[in-house]
C-alpha positions in Angstrom: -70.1 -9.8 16.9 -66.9 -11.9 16.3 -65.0 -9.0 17.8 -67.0 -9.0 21.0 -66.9 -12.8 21.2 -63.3 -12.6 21.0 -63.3 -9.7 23.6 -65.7 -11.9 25.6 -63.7 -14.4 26.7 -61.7 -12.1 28.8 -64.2 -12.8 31.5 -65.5 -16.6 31.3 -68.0 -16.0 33.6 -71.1 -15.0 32.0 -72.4 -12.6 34.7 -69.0 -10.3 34.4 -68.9 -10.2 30.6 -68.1 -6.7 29.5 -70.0 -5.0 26.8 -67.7 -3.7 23.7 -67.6 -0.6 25.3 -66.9 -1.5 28.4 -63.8 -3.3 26.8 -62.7 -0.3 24.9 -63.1 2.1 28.3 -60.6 -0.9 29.8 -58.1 0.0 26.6 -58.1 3.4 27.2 -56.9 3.1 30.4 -53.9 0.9 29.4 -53.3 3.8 27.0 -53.2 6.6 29.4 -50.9 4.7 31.4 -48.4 3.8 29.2 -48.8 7.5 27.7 -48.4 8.9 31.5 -45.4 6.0 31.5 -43.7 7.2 28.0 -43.7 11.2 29.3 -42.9 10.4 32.9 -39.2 8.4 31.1 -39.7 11.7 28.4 -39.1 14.4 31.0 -36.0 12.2 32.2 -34.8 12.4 28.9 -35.2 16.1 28.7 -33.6 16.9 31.8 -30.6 15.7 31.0 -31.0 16.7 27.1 -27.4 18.3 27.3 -25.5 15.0 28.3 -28.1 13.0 25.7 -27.0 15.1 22.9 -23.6 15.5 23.6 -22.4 12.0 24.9 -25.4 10.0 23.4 -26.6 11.0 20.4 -23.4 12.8 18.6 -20.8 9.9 19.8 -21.5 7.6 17.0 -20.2 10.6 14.6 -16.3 10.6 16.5 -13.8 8.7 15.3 -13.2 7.3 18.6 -17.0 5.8 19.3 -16.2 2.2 21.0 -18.0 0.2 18.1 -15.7 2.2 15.4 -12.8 0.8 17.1 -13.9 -2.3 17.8 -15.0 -3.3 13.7 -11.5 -1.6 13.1 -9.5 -4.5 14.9 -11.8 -7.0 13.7 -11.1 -6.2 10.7 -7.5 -6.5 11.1 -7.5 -9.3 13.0 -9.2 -11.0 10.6 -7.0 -10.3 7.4 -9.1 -7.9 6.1 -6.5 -4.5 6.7 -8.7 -1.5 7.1 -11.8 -2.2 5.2 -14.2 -1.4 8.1 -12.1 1.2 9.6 -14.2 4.6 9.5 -12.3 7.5 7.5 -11.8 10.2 10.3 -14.5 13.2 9.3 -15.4 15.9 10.7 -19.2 16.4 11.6 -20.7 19.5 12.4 -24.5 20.1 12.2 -26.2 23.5 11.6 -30.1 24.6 12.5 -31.9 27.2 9.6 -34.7 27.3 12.0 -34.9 29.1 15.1 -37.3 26.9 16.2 -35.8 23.9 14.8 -33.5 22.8 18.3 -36.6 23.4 20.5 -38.6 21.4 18.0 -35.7 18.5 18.4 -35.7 18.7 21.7 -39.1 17.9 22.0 -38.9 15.2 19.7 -35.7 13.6 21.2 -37.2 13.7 24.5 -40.1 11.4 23.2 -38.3 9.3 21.1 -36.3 8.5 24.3 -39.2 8.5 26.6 -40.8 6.0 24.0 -37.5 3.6 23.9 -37.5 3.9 27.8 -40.4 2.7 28.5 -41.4 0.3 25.8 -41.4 -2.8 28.0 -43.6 -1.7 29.9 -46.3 -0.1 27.2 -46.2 -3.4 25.7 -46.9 -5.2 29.1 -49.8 -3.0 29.4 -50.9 -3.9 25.6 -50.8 -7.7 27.3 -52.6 -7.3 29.7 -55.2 -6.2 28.2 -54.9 -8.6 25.3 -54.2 -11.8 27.8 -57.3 -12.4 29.7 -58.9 -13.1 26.0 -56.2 -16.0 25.5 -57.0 -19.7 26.6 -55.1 -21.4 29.6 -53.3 -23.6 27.1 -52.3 -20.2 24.9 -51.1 -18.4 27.9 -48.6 -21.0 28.7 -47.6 -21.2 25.6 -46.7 -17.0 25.3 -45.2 -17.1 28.5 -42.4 -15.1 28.6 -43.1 -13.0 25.9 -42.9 -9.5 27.5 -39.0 -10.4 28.1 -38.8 -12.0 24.6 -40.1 -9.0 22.9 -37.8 -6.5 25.2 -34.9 -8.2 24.5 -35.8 -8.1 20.4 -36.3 -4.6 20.8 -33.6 -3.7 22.5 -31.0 -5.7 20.6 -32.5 -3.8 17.6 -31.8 -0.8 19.4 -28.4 -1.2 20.2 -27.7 -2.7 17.0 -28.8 0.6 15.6 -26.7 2.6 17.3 -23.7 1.0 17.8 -23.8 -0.9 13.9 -25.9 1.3 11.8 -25.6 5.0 12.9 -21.5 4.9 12.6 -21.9 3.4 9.0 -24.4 5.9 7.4 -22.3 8.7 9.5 -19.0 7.6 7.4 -21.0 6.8 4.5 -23.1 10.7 3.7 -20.0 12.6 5.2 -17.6 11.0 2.9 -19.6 10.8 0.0 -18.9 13.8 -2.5 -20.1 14.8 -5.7 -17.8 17.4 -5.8 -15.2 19.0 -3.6 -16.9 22.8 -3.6 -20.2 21.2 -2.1 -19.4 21.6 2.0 -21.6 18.9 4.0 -23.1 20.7 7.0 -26.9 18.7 7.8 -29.1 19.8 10.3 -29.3 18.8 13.7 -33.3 17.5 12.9 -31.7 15.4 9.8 -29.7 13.5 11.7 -32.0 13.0 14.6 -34.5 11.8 11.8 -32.0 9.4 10.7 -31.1 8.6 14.2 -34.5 7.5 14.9 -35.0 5.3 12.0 -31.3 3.3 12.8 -32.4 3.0 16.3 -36.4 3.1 17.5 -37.1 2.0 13.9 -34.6 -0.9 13.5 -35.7 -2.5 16.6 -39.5 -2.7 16.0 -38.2 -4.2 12.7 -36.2 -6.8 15.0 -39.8 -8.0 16.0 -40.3 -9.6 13.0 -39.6 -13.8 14.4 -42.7 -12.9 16.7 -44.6 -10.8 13.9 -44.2 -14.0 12.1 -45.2 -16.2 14.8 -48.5 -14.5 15.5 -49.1 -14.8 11.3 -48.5 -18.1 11.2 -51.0 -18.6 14.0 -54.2 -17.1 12.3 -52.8 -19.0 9.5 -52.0 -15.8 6.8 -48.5 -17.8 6.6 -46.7 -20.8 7.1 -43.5 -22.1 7.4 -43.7 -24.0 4.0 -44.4 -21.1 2.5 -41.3 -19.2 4.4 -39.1 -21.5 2.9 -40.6 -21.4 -0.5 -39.8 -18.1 -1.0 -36.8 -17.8 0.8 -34.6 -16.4 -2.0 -37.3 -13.3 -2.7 -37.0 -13.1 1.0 -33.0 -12.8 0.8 -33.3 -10.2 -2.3 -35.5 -7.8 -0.2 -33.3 -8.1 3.0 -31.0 -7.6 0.9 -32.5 -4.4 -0.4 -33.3 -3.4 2.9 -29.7 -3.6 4.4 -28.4 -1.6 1.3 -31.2 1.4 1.7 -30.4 1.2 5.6 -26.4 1.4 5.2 -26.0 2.8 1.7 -22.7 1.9 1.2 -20.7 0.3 -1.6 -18.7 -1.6 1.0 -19.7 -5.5 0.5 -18.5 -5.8 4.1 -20.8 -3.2 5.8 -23.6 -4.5 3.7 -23.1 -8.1 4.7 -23.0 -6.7 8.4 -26.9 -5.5 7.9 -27.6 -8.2 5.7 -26.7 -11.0 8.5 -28.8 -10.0 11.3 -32.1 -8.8 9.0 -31.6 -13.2 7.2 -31.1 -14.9 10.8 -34.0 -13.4 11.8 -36.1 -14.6 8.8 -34.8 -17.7 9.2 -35.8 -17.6 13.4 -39.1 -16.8 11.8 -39.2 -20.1 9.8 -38.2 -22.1 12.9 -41.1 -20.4 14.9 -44.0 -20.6 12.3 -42.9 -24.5 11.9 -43.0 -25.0 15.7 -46.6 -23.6 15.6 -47.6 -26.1 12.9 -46.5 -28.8 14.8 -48.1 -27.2 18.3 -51.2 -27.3 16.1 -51.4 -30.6 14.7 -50.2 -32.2 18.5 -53.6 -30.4 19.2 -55.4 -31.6 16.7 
């Protein structure tokens, strides 16, 4: 019943309430769409699957890649010599499978469709969710469709231009012994691929993850702060299972971005305290 109140108050006037399943026939419809939205930017993505693999997905694994060069002359400018210069190697990826590159094309093609068009499945997830909110909670979530976008898509890009170089440099140049020749599969890295890039940037939600907690009141920014140094251990963690390296520099360049965001996420569950008790 709590649910259906909740749903409820989508429609203030009594005469249009919606029953529960009325409400869940409205959500369906938001999910087709964004489904019919995510293949529409999926067939995109597989038409032009050739340039995407080639110029997209495999650049982060050349020496030259524009983010490789870039941490290289940071690193020099900065007194540092060639600590996060990337060791040229050569990548080449095989498929055991013969169904394994149609399989990958498949799954690259959603992935991308997916990335594509994730500002607007989540503007259809608001609009279903915002007609339950009160006028005072809509202006206070204004903006978040851009907010969220622009989390995601730094997390994204962060990914791919931070991430996928280090753990390329890092498996190809790691070697238990010189007889063992590294040759992963095409599907292996796309796996990886995906978690350094789609994965990454739903992780980069986490400020407004926390700001929604500390709303319903499961946290708080007291308690944020308490255990901030359990919080800096298991970024920590984190950073060195995302970029496995022994380098303390490519760890610390994870380990950054994954602690400011924790520490957004403070600032944002103590602004909703303070929102609430203005209310109160």
């Amino acid at each position: 019943m709590a649910l259906l109140d909740f749903f409820n108050r989508r429609t203030p006037d009594p005469q249009t309430e919606m029953s529960f399943l009325d409400h869940l026939e409205e959500l369906r419809w938001h999910i087709i769409r964004s489904v019919v939205a995510m293949l529409i930017c999926a067939i995109f993505v597989f038409a032009y699957s050739d340039y995407v693999v080639d110029d997209v997905l495999f650049a982060p694994t050349r020496p030259d890649f524009i983010s490789a060069q870039w941490l290289c002359r940071i690193g020099q400018q900065i007194g540092i010599g060639q600590v996060l210069c990337f060791e040229p190697v050569k990548t080449q990826f095989l498929e055991t499978t013969m169904t394994g590159q149609f399989i990958a094309s498949f799954t690259l093609a959603l992935i991308g469709g997916f990335i594509l068009s994730f500002p607007y499945i989540f503007w259809e997830f608001w609009r279903f969710i915002r007609p339950a909110l009160s006028e005072q909670e809509k202006k206070k979530t204004r903006g978040v469709i851009f907010w969220v976008s622009l989390l995601f898509f730094t997390g994204v890009l962060f990914g791919y231009f931070i991430l996928t170089p280090f753990m390329v440099n890092f498996y190809f140049n790691y070697k238990l012994s010189s007889q063992i020749v590294i040759m992963p599969s095409f599907s292996d890295y796309l796996e990886n691929l995906i978690y350094t890039t789609a994965g990454v940037g739903v992780l980069f939600q986490m400020p407004l993850l926390v700001m929604l907690l500390a709303r319903i009141g499961i946290v708080s920014a007291a308690f944020l702060r308490h255990y901030r140094r359990h919080a800096f251990v298991i970024i920590l963690i984190a950073a060195a299972i995302i970029t496995p390296s022994t380098d303390p520099f490519s760890l610390t360049i994870v380990t950054i971005p994954l602690y400011l965001l924790f520490e957004a996420s403070i600032i944002l569950a103590g602004r909703v305290k303070r929102e609430e008790e203005e209310w109160s």
